[in-house]
N, C-alpha and C positions, 0 to 999 in steps of 0.2 A: 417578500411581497407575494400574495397569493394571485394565482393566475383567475381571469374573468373567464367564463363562459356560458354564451350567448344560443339560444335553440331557439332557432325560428319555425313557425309551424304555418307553412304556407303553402297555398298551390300558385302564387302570382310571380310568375320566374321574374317579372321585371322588378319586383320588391327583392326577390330572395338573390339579384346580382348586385343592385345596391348597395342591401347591406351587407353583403361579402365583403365589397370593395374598400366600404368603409371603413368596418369591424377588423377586418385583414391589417388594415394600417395602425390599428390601436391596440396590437396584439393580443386579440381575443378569439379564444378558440371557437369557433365555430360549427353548428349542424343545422342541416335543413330537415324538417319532415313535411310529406303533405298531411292533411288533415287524415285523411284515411290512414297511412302510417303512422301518425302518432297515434290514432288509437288502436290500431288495432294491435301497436305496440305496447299498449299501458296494460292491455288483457295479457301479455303473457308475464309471467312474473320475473322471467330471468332479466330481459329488459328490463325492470324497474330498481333488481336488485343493483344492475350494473349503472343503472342510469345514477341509483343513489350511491354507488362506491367511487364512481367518478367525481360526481360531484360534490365534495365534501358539505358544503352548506344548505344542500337538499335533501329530506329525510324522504325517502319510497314507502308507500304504503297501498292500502284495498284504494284507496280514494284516490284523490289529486295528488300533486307534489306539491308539498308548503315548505317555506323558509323553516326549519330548524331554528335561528338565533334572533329573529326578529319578523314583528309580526307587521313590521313598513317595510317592504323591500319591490324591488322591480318584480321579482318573479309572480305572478299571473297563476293560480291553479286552473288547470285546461276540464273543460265543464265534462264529467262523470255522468252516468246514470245514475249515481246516488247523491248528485249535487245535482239534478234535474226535479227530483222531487221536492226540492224546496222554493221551486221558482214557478210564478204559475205563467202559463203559455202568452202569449197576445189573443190567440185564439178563444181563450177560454172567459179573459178578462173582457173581451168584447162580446163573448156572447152572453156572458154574466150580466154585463152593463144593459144589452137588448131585453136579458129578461125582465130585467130590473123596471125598464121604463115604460113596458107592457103592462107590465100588474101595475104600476104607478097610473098609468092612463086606462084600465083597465080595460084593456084590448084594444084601443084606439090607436091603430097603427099609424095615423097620420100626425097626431097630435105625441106621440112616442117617436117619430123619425124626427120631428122640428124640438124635440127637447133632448134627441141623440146631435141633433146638426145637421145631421144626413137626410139625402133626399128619402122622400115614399119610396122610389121603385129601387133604392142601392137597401134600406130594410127590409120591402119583401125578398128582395134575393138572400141576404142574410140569414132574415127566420126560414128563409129553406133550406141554406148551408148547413148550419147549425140546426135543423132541425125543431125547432122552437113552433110550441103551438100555440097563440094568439089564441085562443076560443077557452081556453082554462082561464084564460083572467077575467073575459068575457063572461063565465061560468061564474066566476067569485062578483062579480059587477051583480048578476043576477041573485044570486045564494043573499048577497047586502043586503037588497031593497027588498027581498022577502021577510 
């Protein structure tokens, strides 16, 4: 029978005694990392070589750790800078959505926050976060009717 083991990657000590307690009784090997030590364990390599010669059912690589022998398994690949790139921000999708709704109402910030949901004064804050200038769509509204 092969041995389970379980990495938790936490800084919440009241999770990480938990499932000690638990995992302890189901005889399953056990590690903690915080977030800052798992990564800044994944950058050196010797860490990952040992991480995958321990583990036999985890293959180590440049990237995350994936299951080796099946592509449904409990383990989780812990998010990369090279798996960052494929994900776009909340940040971005909402200031995308802001842009979107400005040139849609072409620069009508009022009538763009009531088809965002959101109040006028939580979009002008936004278009200042984000940067977003309001007077470009304005610009194309006029460029139209000419």
């Amino acid at each position: 029978m092969s041995k389970t083991y379980l990495i938790l990657v936490s800084d919440n000590t009241e999770t990480v005694e938990t499932a000690k307690k638990y995992w302890e009784t189901h005889d399953v090997e056990f590690q903690v990392y915080t977030p800052e030590q798992w990564r800044s364990s994944l950058e050196n390599p010797s860490f990952r070589q040992q991480l995958g010669a321990n583990l036999p059912t985890l293959s180590a690589g440049m990237g995350s750790l994936t299951p080796s022998y099946s592509t449904s398994s409990n383990v989780l690949p812990f998010p990369t800078p090279s798996m960052d790139s494929k994900v776009q921000k909340m940040d971005d999708i909402e200031a995308k959505a802001i842009e979107n709704a400005i040139s849609q109402y072409k620069g009508n910030l009022t009538e763009a926050a009531k088809a965002l949901g959101i109040g006028r004064a939580t979009l002008y804050r936004k278009v200042k976060q984000y940067q977003i200038d309001p007077s470009q769509a304005r610009k194309k509204k006029v460029a139209q009717a000419a």
